[in-house]
Structure formats: structure tokens, C-alpha cells
C-alpha positions as CSV (number, residue, x, y, z in Angstrom):
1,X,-12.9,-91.4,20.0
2,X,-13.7,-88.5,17.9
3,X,-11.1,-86.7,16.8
4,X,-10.7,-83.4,17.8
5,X,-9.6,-81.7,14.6
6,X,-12.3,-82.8,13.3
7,X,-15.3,-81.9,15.6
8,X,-14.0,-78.3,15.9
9,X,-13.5,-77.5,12.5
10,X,-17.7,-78.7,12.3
11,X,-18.4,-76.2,15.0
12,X,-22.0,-75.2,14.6
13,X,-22.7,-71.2,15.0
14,X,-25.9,-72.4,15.9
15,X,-25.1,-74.0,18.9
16,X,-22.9,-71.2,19.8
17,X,-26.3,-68.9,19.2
18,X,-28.6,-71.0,21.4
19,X,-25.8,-71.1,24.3
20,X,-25.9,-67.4,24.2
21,X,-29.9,-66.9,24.4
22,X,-30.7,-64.5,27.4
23,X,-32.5,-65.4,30.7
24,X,-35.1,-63.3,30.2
25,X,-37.1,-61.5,33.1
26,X,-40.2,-61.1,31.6
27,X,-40.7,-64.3,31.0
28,X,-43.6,-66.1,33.3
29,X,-41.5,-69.4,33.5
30,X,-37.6,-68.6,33.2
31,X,-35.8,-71.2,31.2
32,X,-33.7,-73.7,33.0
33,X,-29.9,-73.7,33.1
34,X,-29.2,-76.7,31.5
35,X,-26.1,-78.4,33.1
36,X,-23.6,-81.2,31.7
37,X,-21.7,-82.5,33.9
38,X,-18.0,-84.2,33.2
39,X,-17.0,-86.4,36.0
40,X,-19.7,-87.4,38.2
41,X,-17.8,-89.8,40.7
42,X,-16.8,-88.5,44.4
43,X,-16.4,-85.0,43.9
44,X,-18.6,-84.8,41.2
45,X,-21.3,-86.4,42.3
46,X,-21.3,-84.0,45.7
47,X,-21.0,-80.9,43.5
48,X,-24.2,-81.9,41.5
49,X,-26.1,-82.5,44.6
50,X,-25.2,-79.1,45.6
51,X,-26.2,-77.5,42.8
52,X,-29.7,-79.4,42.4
53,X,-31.0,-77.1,44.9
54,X,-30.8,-74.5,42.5
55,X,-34.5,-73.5,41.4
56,X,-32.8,-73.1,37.5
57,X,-31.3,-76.5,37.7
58,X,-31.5,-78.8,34.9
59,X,-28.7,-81.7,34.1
60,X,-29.5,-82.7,30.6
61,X,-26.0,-84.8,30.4
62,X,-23.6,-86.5,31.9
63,X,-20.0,-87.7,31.2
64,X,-17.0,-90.4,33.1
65,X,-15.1,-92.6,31.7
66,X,-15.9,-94.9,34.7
67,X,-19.5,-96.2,33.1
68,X,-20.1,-97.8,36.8
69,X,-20.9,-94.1,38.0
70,X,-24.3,-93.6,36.3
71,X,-25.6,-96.2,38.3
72,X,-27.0,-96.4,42.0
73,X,-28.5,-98.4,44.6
74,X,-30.1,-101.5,42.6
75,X,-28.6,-100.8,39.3
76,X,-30.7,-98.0,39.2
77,X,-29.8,-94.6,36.9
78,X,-28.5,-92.0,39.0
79,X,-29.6,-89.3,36.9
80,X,-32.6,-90.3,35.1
81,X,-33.3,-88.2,31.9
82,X,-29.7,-87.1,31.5
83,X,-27.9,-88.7,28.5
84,X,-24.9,-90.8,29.2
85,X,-21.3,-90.5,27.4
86,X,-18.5,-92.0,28.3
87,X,-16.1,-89.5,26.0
88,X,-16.4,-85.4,26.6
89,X,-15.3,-84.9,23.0
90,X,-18.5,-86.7,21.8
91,X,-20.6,-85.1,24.1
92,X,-19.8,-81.6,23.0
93,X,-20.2,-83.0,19.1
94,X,-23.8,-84.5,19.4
95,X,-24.9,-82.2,22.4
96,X,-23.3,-78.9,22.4
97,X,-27.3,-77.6,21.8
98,X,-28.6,-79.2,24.9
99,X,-26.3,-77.2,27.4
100,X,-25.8,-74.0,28.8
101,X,-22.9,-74.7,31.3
102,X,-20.5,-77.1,32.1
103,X,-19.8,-78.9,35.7
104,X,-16.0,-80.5,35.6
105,X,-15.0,-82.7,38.3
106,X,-12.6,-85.0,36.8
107,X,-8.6,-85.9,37.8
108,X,-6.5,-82.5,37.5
109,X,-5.0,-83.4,34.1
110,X,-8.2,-82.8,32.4
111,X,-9.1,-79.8,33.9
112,X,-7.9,-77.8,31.0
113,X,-9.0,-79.4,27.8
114,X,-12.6,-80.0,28.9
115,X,-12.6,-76.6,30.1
116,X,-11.2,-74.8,27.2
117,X,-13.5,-76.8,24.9
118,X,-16.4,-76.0,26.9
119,X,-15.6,-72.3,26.4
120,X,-14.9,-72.2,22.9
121,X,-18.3,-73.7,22.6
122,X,-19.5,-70.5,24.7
123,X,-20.9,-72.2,28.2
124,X,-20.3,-70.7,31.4
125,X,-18.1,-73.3,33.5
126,X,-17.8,-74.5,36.8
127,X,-14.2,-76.0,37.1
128,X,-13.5,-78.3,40.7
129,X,-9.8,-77.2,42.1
130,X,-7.3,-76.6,41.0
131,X,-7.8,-74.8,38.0
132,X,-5.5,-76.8,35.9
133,X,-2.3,-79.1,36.5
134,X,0.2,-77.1,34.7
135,X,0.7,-73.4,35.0
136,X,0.3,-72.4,31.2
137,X,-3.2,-73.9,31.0
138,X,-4.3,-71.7,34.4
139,X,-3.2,-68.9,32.1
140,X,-4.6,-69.9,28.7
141,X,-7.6,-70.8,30.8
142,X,-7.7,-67.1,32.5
143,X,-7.0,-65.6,29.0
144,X,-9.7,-67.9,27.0
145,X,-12.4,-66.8,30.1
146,X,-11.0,-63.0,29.6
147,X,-11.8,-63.0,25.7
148,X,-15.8,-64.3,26.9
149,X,-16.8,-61.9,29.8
150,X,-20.3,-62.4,29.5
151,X,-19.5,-66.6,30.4
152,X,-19.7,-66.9,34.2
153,X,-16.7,-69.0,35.6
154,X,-16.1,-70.1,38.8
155,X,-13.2,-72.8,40.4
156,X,-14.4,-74.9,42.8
157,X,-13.7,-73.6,46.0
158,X,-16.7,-74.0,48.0
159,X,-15.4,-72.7,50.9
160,X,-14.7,-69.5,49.9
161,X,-18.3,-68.9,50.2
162,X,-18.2,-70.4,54.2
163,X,-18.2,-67.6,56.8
164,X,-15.1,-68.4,58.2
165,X,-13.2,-67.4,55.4
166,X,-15.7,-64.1,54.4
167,X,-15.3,-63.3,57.9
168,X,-11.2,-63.5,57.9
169,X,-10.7,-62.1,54.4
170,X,-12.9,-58.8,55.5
171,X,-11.7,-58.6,59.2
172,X,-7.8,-58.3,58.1
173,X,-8.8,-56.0,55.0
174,X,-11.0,-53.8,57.7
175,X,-7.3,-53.6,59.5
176,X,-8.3,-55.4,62.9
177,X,-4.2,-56.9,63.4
178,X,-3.0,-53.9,60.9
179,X,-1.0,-54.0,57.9
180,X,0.1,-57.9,57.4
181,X,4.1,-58.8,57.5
182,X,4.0,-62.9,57.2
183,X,1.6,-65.2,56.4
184,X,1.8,-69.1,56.8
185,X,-0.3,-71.3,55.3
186,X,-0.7,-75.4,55.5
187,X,-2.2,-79.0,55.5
188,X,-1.4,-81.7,57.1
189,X,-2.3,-83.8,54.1
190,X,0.5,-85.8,52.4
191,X,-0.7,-87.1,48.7
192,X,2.4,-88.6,47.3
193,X,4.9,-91.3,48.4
194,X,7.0,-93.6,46.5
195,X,6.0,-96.4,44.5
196,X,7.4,-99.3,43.1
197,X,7.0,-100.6,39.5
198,X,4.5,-103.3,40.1
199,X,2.4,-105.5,37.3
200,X,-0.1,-104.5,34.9
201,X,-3.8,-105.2,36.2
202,X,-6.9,-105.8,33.2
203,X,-8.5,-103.2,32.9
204,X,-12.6,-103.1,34.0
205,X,-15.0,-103.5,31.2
206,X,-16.3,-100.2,33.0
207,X,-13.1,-98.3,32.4
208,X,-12.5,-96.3,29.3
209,X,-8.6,-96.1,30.4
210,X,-7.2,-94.2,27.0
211,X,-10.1,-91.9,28.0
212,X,-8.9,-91.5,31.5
213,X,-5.2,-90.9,30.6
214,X,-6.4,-88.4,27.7
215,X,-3.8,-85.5,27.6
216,X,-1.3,-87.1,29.8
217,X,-0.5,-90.2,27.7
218,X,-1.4,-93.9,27.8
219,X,0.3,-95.2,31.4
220,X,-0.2,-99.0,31.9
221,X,-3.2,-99.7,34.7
222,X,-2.5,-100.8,38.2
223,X,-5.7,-101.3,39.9
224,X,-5.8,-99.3,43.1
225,X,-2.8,-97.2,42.0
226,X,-4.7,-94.2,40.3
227,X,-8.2,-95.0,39.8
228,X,-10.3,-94.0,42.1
229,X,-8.6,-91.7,44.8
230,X,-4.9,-91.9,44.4
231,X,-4.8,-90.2,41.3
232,X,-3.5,-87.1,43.5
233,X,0.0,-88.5,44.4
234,X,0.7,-89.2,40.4
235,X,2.7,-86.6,38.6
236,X,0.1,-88.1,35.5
237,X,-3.1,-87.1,36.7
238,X,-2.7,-85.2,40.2
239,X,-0.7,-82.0,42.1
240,X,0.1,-83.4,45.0
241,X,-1.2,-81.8,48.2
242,X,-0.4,-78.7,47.1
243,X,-2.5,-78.4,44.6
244,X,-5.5,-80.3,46.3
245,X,-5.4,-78.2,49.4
246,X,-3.1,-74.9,48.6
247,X,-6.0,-73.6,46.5
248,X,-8.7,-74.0,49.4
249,X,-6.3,-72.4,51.7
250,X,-4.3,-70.0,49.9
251,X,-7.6,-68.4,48.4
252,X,-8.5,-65.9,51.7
253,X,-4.9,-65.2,51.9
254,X,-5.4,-64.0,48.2
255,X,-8.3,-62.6,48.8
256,X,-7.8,-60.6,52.3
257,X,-4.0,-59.4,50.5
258,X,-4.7,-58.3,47.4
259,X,-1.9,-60.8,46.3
260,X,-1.8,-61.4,42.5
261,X,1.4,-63.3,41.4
262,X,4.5,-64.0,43.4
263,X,8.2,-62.2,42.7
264,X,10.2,-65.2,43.7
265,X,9.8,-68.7,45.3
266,X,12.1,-71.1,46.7
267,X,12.0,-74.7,48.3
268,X,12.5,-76.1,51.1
269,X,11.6,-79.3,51.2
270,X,12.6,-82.5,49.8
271,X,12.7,-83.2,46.3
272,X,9.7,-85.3,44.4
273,X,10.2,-89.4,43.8
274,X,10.5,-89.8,40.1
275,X,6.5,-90.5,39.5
276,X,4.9,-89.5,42.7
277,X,4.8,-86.1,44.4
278,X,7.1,-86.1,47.7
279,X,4.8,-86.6,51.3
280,X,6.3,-83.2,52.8
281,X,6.8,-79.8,51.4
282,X,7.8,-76.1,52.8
283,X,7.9,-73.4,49.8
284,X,8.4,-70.3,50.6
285,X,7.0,-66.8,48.5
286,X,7.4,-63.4,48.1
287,X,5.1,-60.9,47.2
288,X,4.9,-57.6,46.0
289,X,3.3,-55.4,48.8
290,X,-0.3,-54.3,49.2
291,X,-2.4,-51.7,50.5
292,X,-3.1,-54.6,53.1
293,X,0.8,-55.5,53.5
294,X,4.1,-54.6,55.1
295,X,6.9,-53.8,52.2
296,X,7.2,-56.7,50.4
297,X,5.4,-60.0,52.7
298,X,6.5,-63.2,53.3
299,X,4.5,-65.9,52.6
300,X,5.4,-69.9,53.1
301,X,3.6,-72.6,52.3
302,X,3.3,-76.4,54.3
303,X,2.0,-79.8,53.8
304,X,2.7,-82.9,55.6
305,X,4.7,-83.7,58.6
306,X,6.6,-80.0,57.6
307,X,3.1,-78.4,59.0
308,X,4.3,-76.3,61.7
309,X,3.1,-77.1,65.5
310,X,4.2,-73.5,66.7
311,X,6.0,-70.6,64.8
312,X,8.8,-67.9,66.1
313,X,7.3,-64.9,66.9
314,X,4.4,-66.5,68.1
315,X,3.0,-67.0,71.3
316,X,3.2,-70.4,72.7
317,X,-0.2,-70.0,74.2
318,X,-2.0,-70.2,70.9
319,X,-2.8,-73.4,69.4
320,X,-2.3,-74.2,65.7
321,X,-5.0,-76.2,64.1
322,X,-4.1,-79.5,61.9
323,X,-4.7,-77.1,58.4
324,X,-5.4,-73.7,57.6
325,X,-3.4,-69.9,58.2
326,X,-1.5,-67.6,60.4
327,X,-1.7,-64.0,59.2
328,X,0.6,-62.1,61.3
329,X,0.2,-58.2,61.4
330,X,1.4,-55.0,63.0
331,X,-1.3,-55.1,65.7
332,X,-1.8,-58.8,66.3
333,X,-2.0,-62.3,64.5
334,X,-5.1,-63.7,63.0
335,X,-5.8,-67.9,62.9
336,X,-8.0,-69.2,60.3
337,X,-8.1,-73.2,60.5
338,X,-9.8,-75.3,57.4
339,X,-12.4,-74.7,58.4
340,X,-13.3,-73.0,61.7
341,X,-13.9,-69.2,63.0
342,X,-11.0,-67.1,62.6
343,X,-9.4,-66.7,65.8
344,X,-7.7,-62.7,66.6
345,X,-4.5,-62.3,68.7
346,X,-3.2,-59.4,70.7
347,X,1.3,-59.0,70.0
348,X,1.2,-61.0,73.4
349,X,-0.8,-63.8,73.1
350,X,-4.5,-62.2,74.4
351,X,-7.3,-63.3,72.7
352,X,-9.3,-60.2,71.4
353,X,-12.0,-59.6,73.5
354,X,-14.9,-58.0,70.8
355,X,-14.8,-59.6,67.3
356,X,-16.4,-57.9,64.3
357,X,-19.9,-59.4,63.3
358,X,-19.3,-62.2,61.0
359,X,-19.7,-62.5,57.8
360,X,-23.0,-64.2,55.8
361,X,-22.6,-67.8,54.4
362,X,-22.7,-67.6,50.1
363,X,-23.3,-70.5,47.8
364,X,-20.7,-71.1,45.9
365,X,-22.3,-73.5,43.4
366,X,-25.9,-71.3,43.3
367,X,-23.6,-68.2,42.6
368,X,-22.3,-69.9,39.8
369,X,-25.6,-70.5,38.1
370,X,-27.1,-66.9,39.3
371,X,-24.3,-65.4,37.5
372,X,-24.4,-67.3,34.3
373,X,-28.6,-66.6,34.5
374,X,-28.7,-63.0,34.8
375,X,-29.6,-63.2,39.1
376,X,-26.1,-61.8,39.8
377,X,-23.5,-59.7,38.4
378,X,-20.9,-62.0,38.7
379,X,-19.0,-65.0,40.5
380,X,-16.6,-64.7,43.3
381,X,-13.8,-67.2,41.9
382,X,-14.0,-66.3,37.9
383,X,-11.0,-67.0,35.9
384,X,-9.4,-64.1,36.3
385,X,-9.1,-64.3,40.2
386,X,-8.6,-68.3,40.6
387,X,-6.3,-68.5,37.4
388,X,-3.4,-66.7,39.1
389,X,-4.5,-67.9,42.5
390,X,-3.8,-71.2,41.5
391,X,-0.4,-70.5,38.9
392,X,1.2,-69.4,42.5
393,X,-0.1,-73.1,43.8
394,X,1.4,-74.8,41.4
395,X,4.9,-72.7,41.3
396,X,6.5,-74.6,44.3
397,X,5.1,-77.6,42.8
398,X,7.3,-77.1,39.7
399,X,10.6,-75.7,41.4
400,X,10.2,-78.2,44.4
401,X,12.7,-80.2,42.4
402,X,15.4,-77.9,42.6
403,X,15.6,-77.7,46.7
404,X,16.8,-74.5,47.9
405,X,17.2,-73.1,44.8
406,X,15.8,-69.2,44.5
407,X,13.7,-68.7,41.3
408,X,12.8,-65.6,40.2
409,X,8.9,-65.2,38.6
410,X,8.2,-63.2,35.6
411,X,4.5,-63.0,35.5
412,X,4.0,-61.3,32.8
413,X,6.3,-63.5,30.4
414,X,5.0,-66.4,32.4
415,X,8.3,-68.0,33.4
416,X,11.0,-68.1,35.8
417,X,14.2,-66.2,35.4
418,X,17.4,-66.2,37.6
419,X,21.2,-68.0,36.9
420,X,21.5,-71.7,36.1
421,X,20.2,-74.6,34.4
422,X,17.5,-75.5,36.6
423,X,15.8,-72.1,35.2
424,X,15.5,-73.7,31.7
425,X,14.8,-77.1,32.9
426,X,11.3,-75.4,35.7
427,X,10.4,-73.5,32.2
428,X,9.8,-76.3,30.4
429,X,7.5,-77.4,32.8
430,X,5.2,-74.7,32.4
431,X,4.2,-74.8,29.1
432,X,0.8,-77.7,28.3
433,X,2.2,-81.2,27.4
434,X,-0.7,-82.8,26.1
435,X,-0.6,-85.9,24.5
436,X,-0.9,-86.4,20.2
437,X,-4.4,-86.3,19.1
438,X,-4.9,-83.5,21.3
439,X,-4.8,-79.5,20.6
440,X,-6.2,-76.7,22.3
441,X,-9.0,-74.9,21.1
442,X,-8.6,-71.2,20.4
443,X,-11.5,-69.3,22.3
């Protein structure tokens, strides 16, 4: 492995230069956007798909530590022409040059040091939810993507570009249930659970595992445990389910409120297992109030078997769907399920007769590259938006450990306040943890 002192003290201002070259309009063939992507299993692998439709769209790399990804049916490449690495690190050092942006799909842990790198070597960035695992990197992620406006960001949260959620974020900010006094918000999802110390597995020839651990710290392997999809439920490489799913569904409540960072936030669920997120949670928020709100609203958060069936104040006649949002307003109550048309309420129950038009489907991953090209003026999920988005996510994932235990948020210090021990103890989870060998790249 490279190490990382080393490769960013050789940073080459000639790289930087070439990432920075414009699109320009005049020209009868415009350059391609060339793309490196880090992770290309699952998630990856459907985001790349996505994106090839993209007239622009050139992959010139790709990166996973799981070697058995850049293969396909009959042991053919998947991405012929791309180069092939195994470590990010070494893929910045030999081919920071041969890239304009960066795709990163990988397990939440390294959201933030790939994407931090990536910026400091000036490329635009396309980050998979959620932003990062711990709350400090969302916000030295937001502030590194502040100090580069002209790099076009976006998280990975396709469906805010679905026109389910346009249509609900514009109808409530267009006042069709009124101002908004409580929101609720959930998935059904449980990643977590407890489990039991069980033996060490070999590891695949395929499997770069110190790569896979990276900032987190070398954990022994356990075949099936982590690698591939139950990476979530691990306080090593995951968030839980609210992390995985808050983001998708918290972002029209962001977006339709105006919400930027809560004022306190409290737990109601069960405390975590001691490596593994807990199945169920209920946290609940408040916010300061919005031209869109009622004083300061209420906002609570679900996952698991805590997901509410029916809620007080609402009718029984309307039907809750197994994820999504209840925004409940002066003049009615708005239901926006994961994904499905947003269903409008009258106080008793009545479904509204006339809806507002709906609102036009957006591509999320072609805004990404329009933006970073010159096409558009700029993404719908930067930094700046998805960065605090997804520091409120991860608050009730920090404090859950401490059940009903009121913590007060400082924003701009970035840390809790309030009486007690268990104030210290939630601020020390804030802050990065990375591993030795590891530092973070100034921007």
C-alpha cells in the first residue's frame, strides 16, 4: 500500500491543472468526462450503469478491493479499457491525470477518505449515501467541497430526482396542507442484530481485507459476516438503517422544510449491541422553525418493528405505507411512501380531490456530470445541502446509546451540549477515528 504521506506530499500541480481544463463550447467534439470509479460491486456497479447513458461518459478506471468484481459472465472484463486497481491510494498516485471525477460506492467507512482525497486532487465527486459514517467527516467533507465551488458534488440519492419526491417537496412548499407542525419519517428496514464471536474464516485470494477495513482498523474476517451485504449492521463499516435509509427519506423533508441542523435530539429506542447496530429505533428531533413550519416542528425518526402502523392525530382511514413520511400541516396531512405518489389529506381523513400537476423526473447521476461539464449550473444534492442532511442522520445514531437521554446540538461548534457524562462520552464520537497510516488531506 502506498503510503499516504508520501503520495500527497508528490502531488503533481499538473494533474491538478489538467483536472481543471474547461468543457469548452466551441469545441466540434466536447471532451469526455472521464470517470474513476471506487467500488464497483452492487451499488456501484448500478450507479455506473446509470451514468453510462451519459453522452460525456468515459470510465478510464476502476477500483475494489474485491478483484472478483472486474469480471463478468465467462471471465470476461466488465469494463474493458478501464485500468484496474485494487488500492484507491495507488490509483490517485499513477492516475490522478486520467480523471476528471470520481464515482464512490464503497462500505460507509470509506466514504470520507476517498472522497476528501479525490477533492484535494480537484475532481468533482459523486459520493453513494450516506455522506460519511461519522458526523465530523460530513462536515470536513461539506467544508473541503465549500473551499472548491467550481467541483460539482453530489450524494447519492437518486431518488431525489424521482417525481414523487419533486412533486411532495414543491406541493407542501406551494402551501397545499399549510404551514407543517410534525413530521414522521421511517423504514421498515432493520440492519443490525446481535452477533456472537464466531471463528476466523481465510480470507479469499480475491480479497484485499487490510484494504477493506482501511480507516476502521484491521477486524479479523468472518465470511458472510461483513463482506458482501452485511457490512451495514457493523459499527466497522456501516450506519445501521438509519443511515442507509434516513438519507433517502429524510432528504424531501429537508428539502420541502427548509430544515438545516437540528436543536436537540433524543432516543427512544433501545440501546445498540456492543458491535452491531440495534434492529429498532425511534429518535426524535427538533428543529428551528421555517418559513414552511409551525414554531419550532417536531420531527421523529423510525426503523424496524418501531415503524408506526397508524399515528395520533391521524385518521384511521388512511393507510401508512411500509417506508416513507407523514408531513402533518395546518390544513391537512401529506403521505409520501419510498417511493410512490404523495398522497394529500383533508384534517378529516378526505382525500383531496384536485392535486397539483406533478413534478418532471431529473437524473440524478446525468446532473452530476452536466454540472461538473458546464451543461448545468449546478447539482441538486452538493455538499453543502447533503452534508448537514446527513450530520442530522447520523445524530440519533450516535446518542441512541444513551436512551431517553435529551441532547442538546450546537451546530456551529459541531457538538452536543447539555448536563452529564454521556455529553462528553456522544462528543467523542463525532470527531474522524481513522486508523494509523491514515490522515486527512487538507483541500
Amino acid at each position: 500500500m502506498i503510503n499516504r504521506r508520501s503520495y500527497l506530499k508528490g502531488f503533481s500541480l499538473t494533474a491538478a491543472a489538467a483536472a481543471l481544463q474547461p468543457y469548452s463550447a466551441f469545441a466540434a467534439e466536447p471532451r469526455k468526462f472521464r470517470i474513476a470509479a471506487v467500488g464497483i460491486g452492487g451499488r456501484g456497479g448500478a450507479d455506473l450503469g446509470q451514468l453510462r447513458s451519459h453522452p460525456l461518459y468515459d470510465l478510464t478506471a476502476v477500483c475494489d478491493v474485491d478483484s472478483r468484481f472486474f469480471k463478468g459472465k465467462n471471465n470476461k472484463d466488465r469494463y474493458p479499457g478501464a485500468a484496474q486497481f485494487q488500492d484507491y491510494q495507488e490509483m490517485f498516485a499513477k492516475m490522478a491525470d486520467k480523471f476528471d471525477g470520481v464515482l464512490i460506492a464503497t462500505p460507509d467507512h470509506m466514504h470520507a477518505p476517498i472522497a476528501l482525497l479525490a477533492l484535494h486532487h480537484n475532481k468533482h465527486v459523486y459520493l453513494q449515501k450516506p455522506l460519511a459514517q461519522d458526523i465530523g467527516e460530513c462536515r470536513l467533507l461539506a467544508q473541503a467541497a465549500a473551499k472548491k465551488p467550481h467541483l460539482a458534488t453530489q450524494m447519492g440519492i437518486q431518488i431525489h430526482g424521482h417525481p414523487a419526491y419533486r412533486s411532495a417537496v414543491q406541493w407542501i412548499r406551494n402551501g397545499v396542507i399549510g404551514k407543517v407542525e410534525k413530521v414522521h419519517s421511517w423504514s421498515g428496514k432493520g440492519w443490525g442484530g446481535e452477533y456472537k464471536p464466531k471463528d476466523v474464516s481465510a480470507i479469499p485470494d480475491a480479497l484485499d481485507w487490510d484494504l477493506y477495513c482501511g480507516v476502521t482498523g484491521k477486524v479479523p474476517f468472518v465470511d458472510g459476516w461483513y463482506h458482501r451485504g452485511n457490512w451495514r449492521k457493523w459499527f466497522s463499516f456501516g450506519s445501521g438503517t438509519q443511515g442507509d435509509m434516513g438519507c433517502h427519506i429524510v432528504d424531501p423533508v429537508f428539502g420541502a422544510l427548509d430544515f438545516k441542523e437540528p436543536l436537540s435530539v433524543i432516543s427512544r429506542g433501545p440501546k445498540p449491541f456492543s458491535r452491531n447496530f440495534a434492529l429498532i429505533s425511534k429518535v426524535e428531533y427538533e428543529f428551528k422553525g421555517t418559513p414552511f413550519t409551525i414554531g419550532k416542528p417536531e420531527f421523529t425518526w423510525y426503523n424496524g418493528s418501531l415503524s408506526p402502523k397508524t399515528l395520533e392525530g391521524l385518521p384511521k382511514s388512511i393507510k401508512l405505507p411500509s417506508q416513507g413520511s407523514v408531513f402533518i400541516g395546518e390544513k391537512g396531512m401529506l403521505v409520501l411512501p419510498h417511493i410512490g405518489v404523495p398522497q394529500v389529506y383533508q384534517p378529516d381523513g378526505t382525500p383531496l380531490a384536485v392535486l397539483p400537476a406533478e413534478e418532471k423526473a431529473v437524473n440524478h447521476f446525468h446532473e452530476w456530470i452536466d454540472a461538473a461539464t458546464g451543461r448545468k449550473e449546478a447539482t441538486s444534492t452538493p455538499f453543502s445541502f447533503s452534508g448537514p442532511l446527513t450530520e442530522a442522520v447520523l445524530l440519533g445514531i450516535v446518542i441512541n446509546r444513551w436512551p431517553n437521554k435529551k441532547f442538546g446540538w450546537d451546530a456551529a461548534k459541531c457538538q452536543f451540549t447539555g448536563p452529564g457524562s454521556e455529553v462528553a462520552e456522544a462528543n467523542a464520537l463525532v470527531a474522524p477515528a481513522w486508523a494509523p497510516g491514515f490522515e486527512i488531506p487538507k483541500a
